[in-house]
N, C-alpha and C positions, 0 to 999 in steps of 0.2 A: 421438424424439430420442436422439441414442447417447450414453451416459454413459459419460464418457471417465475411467478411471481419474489421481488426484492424488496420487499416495503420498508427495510430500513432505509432507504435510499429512496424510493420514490414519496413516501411519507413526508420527508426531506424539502424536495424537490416540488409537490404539486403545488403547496401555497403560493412559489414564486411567477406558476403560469400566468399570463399575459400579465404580469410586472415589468416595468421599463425596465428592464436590466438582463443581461447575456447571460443566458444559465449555463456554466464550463462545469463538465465534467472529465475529470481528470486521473490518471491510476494508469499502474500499467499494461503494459498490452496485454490484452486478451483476457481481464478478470471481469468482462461482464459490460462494457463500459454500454455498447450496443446494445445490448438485450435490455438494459433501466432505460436505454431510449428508447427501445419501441414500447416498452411497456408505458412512456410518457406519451409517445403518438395515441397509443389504443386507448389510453385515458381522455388525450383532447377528443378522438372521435364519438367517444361516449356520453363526452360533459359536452360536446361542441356541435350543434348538429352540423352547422356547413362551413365547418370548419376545410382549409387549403393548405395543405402538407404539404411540405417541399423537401425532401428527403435527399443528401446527399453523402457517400459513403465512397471516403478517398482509397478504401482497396480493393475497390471494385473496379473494373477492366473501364465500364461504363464512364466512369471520372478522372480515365486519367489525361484528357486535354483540359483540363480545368488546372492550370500552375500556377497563375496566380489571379491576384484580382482583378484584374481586368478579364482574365478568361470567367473570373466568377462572377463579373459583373454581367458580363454577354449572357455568359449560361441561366442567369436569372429576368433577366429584363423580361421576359416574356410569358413567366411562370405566376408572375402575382394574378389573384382576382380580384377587380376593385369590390368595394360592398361588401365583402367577406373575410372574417379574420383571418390571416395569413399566418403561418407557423416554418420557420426556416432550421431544419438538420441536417449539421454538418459534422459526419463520422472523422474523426483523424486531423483536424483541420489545421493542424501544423505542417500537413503537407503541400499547401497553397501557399507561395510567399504571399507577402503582403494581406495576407488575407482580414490582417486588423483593419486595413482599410477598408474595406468594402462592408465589415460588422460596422465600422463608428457611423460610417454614414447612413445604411440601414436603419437604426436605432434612433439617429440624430433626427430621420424623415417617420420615425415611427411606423415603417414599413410592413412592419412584422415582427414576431417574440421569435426570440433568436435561443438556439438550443446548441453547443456543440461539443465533442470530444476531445480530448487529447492527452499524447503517451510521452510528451515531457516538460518539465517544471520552465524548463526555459521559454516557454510560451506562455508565464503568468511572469515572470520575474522579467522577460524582455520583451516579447512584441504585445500582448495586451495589458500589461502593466502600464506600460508608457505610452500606448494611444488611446487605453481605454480605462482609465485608471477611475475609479467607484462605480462604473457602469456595467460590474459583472460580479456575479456571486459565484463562487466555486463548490461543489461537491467531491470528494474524494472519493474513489469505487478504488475496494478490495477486492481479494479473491473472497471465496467463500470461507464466512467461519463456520467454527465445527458445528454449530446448530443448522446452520443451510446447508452443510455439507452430509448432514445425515439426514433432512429433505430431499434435495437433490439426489441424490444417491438409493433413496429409500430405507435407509439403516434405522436398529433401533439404537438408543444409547447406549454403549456397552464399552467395554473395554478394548476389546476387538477391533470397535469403529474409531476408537481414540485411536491408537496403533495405523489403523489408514489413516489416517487423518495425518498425524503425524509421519507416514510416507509419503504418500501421494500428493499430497497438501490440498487447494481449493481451488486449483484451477475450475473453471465450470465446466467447462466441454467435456471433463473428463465423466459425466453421468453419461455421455453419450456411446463411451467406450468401455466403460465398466474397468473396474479395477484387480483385473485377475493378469498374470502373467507380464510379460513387460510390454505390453502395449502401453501400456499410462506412460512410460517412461520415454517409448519413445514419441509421442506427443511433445510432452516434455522438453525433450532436448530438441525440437525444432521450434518448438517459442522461443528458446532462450536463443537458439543462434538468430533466429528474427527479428528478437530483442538486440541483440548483441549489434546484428549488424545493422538495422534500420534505426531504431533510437539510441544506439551509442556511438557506433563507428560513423555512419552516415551523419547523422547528425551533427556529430561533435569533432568532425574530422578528426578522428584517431587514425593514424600512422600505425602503430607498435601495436598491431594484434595479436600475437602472441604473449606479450608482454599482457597485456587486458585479461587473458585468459588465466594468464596464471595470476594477475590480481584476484579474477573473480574464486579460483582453486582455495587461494589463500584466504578469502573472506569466507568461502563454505568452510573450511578445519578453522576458525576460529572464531565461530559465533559465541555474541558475548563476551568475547576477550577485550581487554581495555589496549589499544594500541594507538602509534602516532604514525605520520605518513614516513617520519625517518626510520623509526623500525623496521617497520614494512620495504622500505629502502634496502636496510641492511641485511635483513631478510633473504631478498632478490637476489641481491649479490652474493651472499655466500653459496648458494643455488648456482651462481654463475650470470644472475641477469643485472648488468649495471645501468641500473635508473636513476635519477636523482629524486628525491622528495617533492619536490616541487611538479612535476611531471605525474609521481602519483596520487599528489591530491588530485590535480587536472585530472585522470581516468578516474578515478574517486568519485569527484564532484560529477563526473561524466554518467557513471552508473547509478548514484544519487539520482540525478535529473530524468532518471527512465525510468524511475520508481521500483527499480527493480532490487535495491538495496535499500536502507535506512541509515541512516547515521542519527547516533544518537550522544547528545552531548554530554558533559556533566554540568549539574548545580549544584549549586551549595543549600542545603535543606535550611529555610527559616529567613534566608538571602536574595539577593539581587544578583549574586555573582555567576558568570557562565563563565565556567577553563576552556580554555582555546587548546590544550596541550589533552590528549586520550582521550578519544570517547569508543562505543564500540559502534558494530554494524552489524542489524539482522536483516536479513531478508522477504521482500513483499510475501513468498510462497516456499514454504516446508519442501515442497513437491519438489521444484524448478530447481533449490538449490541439491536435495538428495539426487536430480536426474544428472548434477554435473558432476559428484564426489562419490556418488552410491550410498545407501544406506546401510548402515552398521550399526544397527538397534543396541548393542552394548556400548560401544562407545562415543555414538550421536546422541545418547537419548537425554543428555543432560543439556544436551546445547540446542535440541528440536524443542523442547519443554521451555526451556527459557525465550525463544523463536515467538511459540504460538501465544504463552502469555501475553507479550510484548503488542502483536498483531490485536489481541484481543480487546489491550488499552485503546489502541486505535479505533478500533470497530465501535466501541463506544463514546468516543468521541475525544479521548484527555489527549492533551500536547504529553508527550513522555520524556523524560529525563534520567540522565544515571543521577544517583544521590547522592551526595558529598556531606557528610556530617564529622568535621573534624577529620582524621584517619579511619574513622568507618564508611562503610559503601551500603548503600540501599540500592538492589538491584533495578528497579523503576519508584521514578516517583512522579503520577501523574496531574494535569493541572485542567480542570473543564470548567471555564467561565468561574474562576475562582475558588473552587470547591475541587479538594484533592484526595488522591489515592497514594500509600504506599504500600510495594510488595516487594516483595524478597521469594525468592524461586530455587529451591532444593528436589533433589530427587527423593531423598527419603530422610527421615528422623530420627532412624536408629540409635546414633551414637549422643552424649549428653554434649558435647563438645559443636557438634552439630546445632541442636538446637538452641546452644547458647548463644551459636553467631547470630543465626538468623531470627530468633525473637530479641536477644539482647539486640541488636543493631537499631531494630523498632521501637524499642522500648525510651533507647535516648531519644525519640523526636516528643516534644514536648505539647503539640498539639492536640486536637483530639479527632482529626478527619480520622478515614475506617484506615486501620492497617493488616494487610493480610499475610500469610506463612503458604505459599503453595508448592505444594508436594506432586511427584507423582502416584504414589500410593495414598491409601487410604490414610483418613486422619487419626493421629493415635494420642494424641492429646487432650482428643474435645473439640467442641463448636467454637472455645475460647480459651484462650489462654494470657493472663494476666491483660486484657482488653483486645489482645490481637487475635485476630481471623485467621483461624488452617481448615483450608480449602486443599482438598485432592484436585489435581487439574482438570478433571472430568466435570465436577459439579462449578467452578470457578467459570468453565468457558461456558457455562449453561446458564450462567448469572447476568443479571446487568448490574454492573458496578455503578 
C-alpha cells in the first residue's frame, strides 16, 4: 500500500522529535492517524542513523496480551538499546489501561521519545491530563481535505471532484478502493459501526443502542441546525423514543469524545461570552455521515457545504465558533492564536434578499480581520464586495485562510 505523504501534519510534528515531551496524536478512527506515524518512524530512520524503533499497534492480533501497564511494562523491559536513541509507538493506546503510567515513568527516566495515538478525547481530558499534565503536546489528524483528497485520489480540481468530495468525504483508505459504485459506502458503514461500537458504546458504556443510532440518524438530517439536548428529547419522543435530556447530552458528549461529531458552541462576536443553551453538530467526515442517511444531492447539499467548510476552519488550524451578534448569526467565526476569520455559507446569491442576510450580517462586525460570503456556485458579485470575500467553495477549500 503506497504511503502517501501528510505534511500538514508531519511539518507539525518533526520539531518536536526527541523533545521531553509525549507527542499524542489524536482524531478519529481511521483518518490516517497510523500512516503520519510511520511517516514519523521513516523520518527518524532517515535523520537517525541507529536509531531503535519500538513499534506498537493495539489492533493488531500481535498486542493483544498487552492490557495494561504492567503487561506494558514486561513487553518493553527488554526492547531498549542502551547507547542508542530509543523511539517508543504506540498505535491506539487507550486500549491499555493504566497505560499513563508506564508513559510518566518512561519520560520521568528519559527512556525514550514517546510517540502515541488515540480515538478518544477522554484520554486527554482523564488519564493523561491528570498523570501527565504539561508533559505532552497534542496534534489533531483529520480525514483528508479536499486538496489531499484530490492527491490521494489522483483527481484534477473540478467540479466533479468537489461533488465526490462532498460524497464520499476523506476517509484515506478509500484511494485504495476507488470511488465508483457502492463500494466506498460499504467501507464506510463498517468504520462507523466500529466507531460506534469500540469508541462509543465500549468505551463509554452505552446501554441504549438503538436509542445512539437514531441520535446519530438525527445529527446526519440536521447538520447545522441550532438545537439543545431537550429538543432533541422531544424529538425522540414524538418518534416514540423516551429519553430524557440528560441521558442525551451523555451519548452526545459520548459521540463528541470519538471525534466522530463536533459540537459547536456559540459566542458572542466582540465578547467573552459562551451560550450554554444551542449550538449545532457537524461531522468529522461528509462520507461516514452520507454512508448512514444516503446521499441526496438536492436536499444535503446545503447542509454537506456548510460540513466541509466547517472542517476546513479546522484543517487550518482556528478554534470555530457559531456567531452571536445581537439577533444575527454568523455561521463560523474562527479564532488562531488571536487572529480571526468570519464566514457565512449559502448555496447560491441569486435572490437580493439572500445576499442581504449573508453580507449584511458581516458587515455589522466592526472589526477588520478577513470576512468571507461562500457559495457553492460561482461568484457573482466579484472578488469583493463592500470589504467582504465571495469565494465559491471550490477555490475557498484550495485557500489557506
Amino acid at each position: 500500500m503506497k504511503l502517501i505523504e501528510r505534511p500538514i501534519y508531519t511539518n507539525r510534528i518533526i520539531p518536536f522529535i526527541d523533545k521531553q515531551v509525549i507527542k499524542v496524536l489524536t482524531g478519529q478512527r481511521r483518518v490516517g492517524k497510523s500512516y503520519v506515524m510511520m511517516q514519523l518512524m521513516n523520518h527518524i530512520r532517515t535523520t537517525v542513523a541507529d536509531a531503535n524503533i519500538i513499534y506498537i499497534n493495539m489492533e493488531m492480533e500481535d498486542f493483544i496480551p498487552i492490557i495494561s501497564n504492567i503487561e506494558l511494562n514486561e513487553y518493553l523491559k527488554d526492547k531498549w538499546i542502551e547507547g542508542k536513541p530509543n523511539y517508543l509507538f504506540i498505535d491506539e493506546v487507550q486500549e491499555i489501561a493504566s497505560f499513563e503510567r508506564s508513559l510518566r515513568s518512561l519520560l520521568a527516566k528519559n527512556t525514550c521519545d514517546i510517540y502515541c495515538t488515540g480515538s478518544n478525547a477522554n484520554m486527554l481530558s482523564g488519564e493523561l491530563a491528570t498523570h501527565l499534565s504539561g508533559r505532552y503536546v497534542t496534534f489533531h489528524i483529520h480525514s483528508l481535505n479536499y486538496q489531499e483528497f484530490l492527491q490521494f485520489h489522483g483527481l484534477e480540481n473540478s467540479f466533479e471532484s468537489m461533488l465526490k468530495y462532498l460524497k464520499y468525504g476523506g476517509m484515506p483508505f478509500l484511494a485504495n478502493l476507488g470511488l465508483e459504485d457502492d463500494t466506498p459506502f460499504e467501507y464506510l458503514r463498517n468504520v462507523y459501526s466500529t466507531i460506534l461500537l469500540k469508541d462509543v458504546v465500549a468505551r463509554e458504556n452505552i446501554r441504549n443502542i438503538s436509542f445512539l443510532e437514531n441520535l446519530v440518524a438525527y445529527l446526519a438530517d440536521n447538520i447545522g441546525s441550532l438545537f439543545s439536548a431537550s429538543n432533541i428529547s422531544k424529538y425522540l419522543k414524538s418518534q416514540k423514543v423516551d429519553i430524557t435530556p440528560q441521558l442525551t447530552i451523555n451519548y452526545l458528549r459520548a459521540l463528541a469524545n470519538a471525534y466522530f461529531v463536533h459540537k459547536v458552541v456559540r459566542s458572542e462576536i466582540g465578547g467573552l461570552k459562551i451560550f450554554e443553551i444551542g449550538e449545532k453538530y457537524y461531522f468529522e467526515d461528509t462520507g461516514l455521515r452520507n454512508s448512514i442517511v444516503g446521499f441526496n444531492q438536492r436536499a444535503d447539499l446545503h447542509k454537506l457545504l456548510e460540513n466541509v467548510v466547517y472542517v476546513h476552519l479546522l484543517h487550518q488550524g482556528y478554534t470555530v465558533f457559531v456567531g452571536k451578534l445581537g439577533n444575527r448569526e454568523i455561521d463560523f467565526t474562527g479564532d488562531k492564536n488571536g487572529v480571526k476569520i468570519y464566514v457565512q455559507v449559502c448555496l447560491t446569491l441569486y435572490h437580493e434578499e439572500t445576499i442581504e442576510r449573508e453580507f449584511g450580517n458581516l458587515k455589522q462586525i466592526e472589526d477588520n480581520y478577513p470576512k468571507y460570503v461562500v457559495t457553492f456556485n460561482d461568484a457573482i458579485l466579484g472578488e469583493n464586495h463592500g470589504g467582504i470575500l465571495q469565494k465559491n467553495l471550490i477555490d475557498f477549500l484550495m485557500m489557506d485562510v
